[in-house]
C-alpha positions as YAML, in Angstrom:
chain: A
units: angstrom
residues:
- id: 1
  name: UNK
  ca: [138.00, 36.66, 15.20]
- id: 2
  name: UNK
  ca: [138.79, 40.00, 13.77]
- id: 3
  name: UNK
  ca: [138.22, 40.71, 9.70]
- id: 4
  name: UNK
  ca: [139.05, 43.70, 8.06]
- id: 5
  name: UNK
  ca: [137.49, 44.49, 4.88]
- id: 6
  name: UNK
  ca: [139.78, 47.81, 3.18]
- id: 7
  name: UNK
  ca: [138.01, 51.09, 1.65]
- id: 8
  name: UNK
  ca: [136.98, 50.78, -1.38]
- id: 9
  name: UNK
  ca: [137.21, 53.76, -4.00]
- id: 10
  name: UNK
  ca: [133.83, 54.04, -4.39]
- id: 11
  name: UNK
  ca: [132.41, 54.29, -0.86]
- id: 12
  name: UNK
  ca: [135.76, 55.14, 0.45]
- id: 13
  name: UNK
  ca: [134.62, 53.21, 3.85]
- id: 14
  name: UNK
  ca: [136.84, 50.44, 5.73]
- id: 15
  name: UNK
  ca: [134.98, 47.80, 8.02]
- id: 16
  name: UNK
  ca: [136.42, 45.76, 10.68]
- id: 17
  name: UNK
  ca: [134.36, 42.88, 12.13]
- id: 18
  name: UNK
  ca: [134.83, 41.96, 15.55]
- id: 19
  name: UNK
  ca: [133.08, 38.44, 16.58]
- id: 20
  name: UNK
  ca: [134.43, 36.92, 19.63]
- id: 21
  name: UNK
  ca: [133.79, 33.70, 20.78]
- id: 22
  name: UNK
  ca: [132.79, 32.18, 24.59]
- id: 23
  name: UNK
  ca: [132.68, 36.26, 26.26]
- id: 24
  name: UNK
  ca: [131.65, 35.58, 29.99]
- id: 25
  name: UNK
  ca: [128.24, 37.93, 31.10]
- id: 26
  name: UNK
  ca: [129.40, 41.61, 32.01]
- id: 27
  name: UNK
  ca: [130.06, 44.83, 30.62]
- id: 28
  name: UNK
  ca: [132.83, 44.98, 27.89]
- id: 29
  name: UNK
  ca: [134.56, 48.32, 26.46]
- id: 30
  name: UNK
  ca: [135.65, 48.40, 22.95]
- id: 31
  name: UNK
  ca: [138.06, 50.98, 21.98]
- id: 32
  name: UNK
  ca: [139.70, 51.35, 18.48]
- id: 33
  name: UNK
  ca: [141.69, 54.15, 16.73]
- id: 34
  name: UNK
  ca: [142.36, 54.02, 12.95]
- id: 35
  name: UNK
  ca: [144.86, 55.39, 10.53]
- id: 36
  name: UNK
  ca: [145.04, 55.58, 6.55]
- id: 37
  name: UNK
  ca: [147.58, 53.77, 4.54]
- id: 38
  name: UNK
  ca: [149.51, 57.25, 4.75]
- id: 39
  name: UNK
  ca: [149.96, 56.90, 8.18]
- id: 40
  name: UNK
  ca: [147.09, 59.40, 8.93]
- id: 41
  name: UNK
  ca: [145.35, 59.61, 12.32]
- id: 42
  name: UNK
  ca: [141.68, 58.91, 11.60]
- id: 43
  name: UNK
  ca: [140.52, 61.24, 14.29]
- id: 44
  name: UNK
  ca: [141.61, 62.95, 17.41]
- id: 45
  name: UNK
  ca: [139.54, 60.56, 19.82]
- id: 46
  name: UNK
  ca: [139.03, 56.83, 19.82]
- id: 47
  name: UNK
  ca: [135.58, 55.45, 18.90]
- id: 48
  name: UNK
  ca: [134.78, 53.75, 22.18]
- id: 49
  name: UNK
  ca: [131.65, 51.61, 22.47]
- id: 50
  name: UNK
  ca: [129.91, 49.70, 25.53]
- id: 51
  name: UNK
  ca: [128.01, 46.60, 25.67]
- id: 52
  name: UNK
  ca: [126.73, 43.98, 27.73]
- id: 53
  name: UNK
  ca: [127.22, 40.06, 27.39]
- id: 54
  name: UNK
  ca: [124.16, 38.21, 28.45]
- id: 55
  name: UNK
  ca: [124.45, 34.56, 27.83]
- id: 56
  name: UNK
  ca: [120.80, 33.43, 29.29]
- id: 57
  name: UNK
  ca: [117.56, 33.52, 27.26]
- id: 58
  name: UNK
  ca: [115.84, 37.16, 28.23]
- id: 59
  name: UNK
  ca: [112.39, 35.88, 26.31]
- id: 60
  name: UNK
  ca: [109.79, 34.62, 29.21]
...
């Protein structure tokens, strides 16, 4: 499930929470691009992410 929580005009920072549900073990790529209300590109490169799904107890 994604939520998106807007900018506020104090902090002027947007959050978007990203909590999926049932990801099999790998490697994953997350990719996102914003834009203001305006229309505005928020940058001129996507913030890209990587991350690894482990589903098994690491603790021994």
């Amino acid at each position: 499930m994604m939520v998106f929580e807007p900018a506020t005009s104090r902090q002027n920072k947007a959050r978007v929470s990203c909590r999926p549900e049932h990801l099999e073990d790998g490697t994953y790529k997350l990719s996102v691009m914003g834009r203001d209300a305006s229309g505005n590109s928020s940058g001129y490169e996507n913030y890209k992410i990587e991350f690894e799904v482990f589903s098994q107890s690491m603790i021994t």
